[in-house]
C-alpha positions in Angstrom: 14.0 46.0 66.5 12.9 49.1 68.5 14.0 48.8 72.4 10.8 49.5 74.6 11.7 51.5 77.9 9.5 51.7 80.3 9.6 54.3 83.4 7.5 53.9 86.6 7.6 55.9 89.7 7.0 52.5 92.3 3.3 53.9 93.0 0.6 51.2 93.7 -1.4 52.1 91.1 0.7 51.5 88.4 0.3 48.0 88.5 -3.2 47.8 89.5 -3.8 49.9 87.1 -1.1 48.8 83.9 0.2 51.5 83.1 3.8 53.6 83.2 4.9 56.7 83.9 7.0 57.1 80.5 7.5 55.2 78.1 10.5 55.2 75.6 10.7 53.9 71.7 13.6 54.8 70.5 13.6 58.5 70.2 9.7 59.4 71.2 9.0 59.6 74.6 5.1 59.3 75.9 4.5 60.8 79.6 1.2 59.5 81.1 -1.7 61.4 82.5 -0.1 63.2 85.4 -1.4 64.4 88.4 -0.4 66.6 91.5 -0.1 63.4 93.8 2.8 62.2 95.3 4.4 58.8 95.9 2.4 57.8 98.7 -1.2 59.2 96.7 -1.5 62.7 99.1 -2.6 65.5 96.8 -0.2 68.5 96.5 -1.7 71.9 96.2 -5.5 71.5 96.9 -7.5 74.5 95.8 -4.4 75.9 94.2 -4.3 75.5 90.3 -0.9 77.2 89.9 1.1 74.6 92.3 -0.6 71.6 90.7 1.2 72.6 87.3 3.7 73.7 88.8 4.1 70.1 90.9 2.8 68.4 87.8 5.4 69.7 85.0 8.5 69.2 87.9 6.9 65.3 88.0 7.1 65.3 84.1 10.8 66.7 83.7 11.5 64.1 86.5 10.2 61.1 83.9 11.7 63.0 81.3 15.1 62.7 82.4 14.7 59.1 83.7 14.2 58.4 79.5 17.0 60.2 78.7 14.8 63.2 77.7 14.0 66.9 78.9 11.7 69.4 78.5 13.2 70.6 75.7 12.6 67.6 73.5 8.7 68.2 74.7 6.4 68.7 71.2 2.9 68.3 72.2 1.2 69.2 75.7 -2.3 68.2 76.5 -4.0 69.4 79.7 -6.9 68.4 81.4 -8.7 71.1 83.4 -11.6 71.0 86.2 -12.1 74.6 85.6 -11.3 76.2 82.3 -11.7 79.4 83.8 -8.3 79.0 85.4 -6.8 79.1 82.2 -4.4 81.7 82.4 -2.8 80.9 85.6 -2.1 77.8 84.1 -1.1 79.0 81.0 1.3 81.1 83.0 2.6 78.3 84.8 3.1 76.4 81.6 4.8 79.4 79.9 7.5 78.9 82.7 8.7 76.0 81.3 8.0 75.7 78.0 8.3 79.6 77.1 11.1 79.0 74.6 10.3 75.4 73.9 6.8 76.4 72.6 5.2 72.8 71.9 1.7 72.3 70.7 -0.2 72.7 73.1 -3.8 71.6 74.3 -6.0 72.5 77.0 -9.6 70.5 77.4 -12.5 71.3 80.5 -13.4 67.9 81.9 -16.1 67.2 84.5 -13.8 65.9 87.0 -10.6 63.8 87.5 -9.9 60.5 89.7 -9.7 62.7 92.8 -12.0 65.2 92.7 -8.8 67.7 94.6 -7.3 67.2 91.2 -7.7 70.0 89.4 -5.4 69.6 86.1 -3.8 66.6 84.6 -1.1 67.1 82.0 0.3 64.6 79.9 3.3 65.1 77.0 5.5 63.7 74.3 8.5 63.8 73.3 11.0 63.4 70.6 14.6 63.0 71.8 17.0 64.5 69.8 15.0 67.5 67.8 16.7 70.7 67.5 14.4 73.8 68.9 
């Protein structure tokens, strides 16, 4: 059988809510929804699109690495924008990690996010151990 890992970051939420941060099976990795809040729920970057993904993908590398993954094992991106219009600054943002990495890649307007100073969630997977 399969070992389950699962990552949390200690935030209230997580067990209100039921959910983790990451969670491993063997080699694929599954990062949640992630926002540009920290620990204690204040929002990082308001009005600025660029730090949110920038705050956003640090956070992900962060669970990543608590899996025993990195960025590099990242295959599939999906973002979650307020304002598709701001595409290319977060594109450019996202080309600063994942530039050589090049995983699929997804990015979806939405109407709005749990906090409306959200203005991107990002979520990813993983698979541990692929060659790039």
């Amino acid at each position: 059988m399969t070992e389950r890992i699962n990552i949390g970051t200690g935030t209230p939420w997580e067990q209100i809510v039921g959910y983790s941060r990451a969670v491993r099976v063997g080699n694929i990795v599954h990062v949640s929804g992630t926002t540009a809040s920290d620990e204690q729920g204040n929002v990082i970057g308001v009005g600025d699109v660029r730090a949110q993904t920038d705050y956003i993908l640090r956070k992900i590398e962060r669970a990543l690495e608590a899996t025993g993954a990195s960025l590099r094992d990242v295959v599939r991106v999906r973002m979650f924008v307020t304002d598709i219009s701001q595409w290319e600054a977060i594109g450019r943002v996202h080309g600063e990690f994942f530039g050589d990495i090049r995983p699929v890649s997804t990015m979806v307007e939405i109407s709005r996010l749990v906090d409306p100073q959200h203005l991107i969630e990002i979520e990813v997977e993983a698979i541990i151990g692929v060659e790039s």
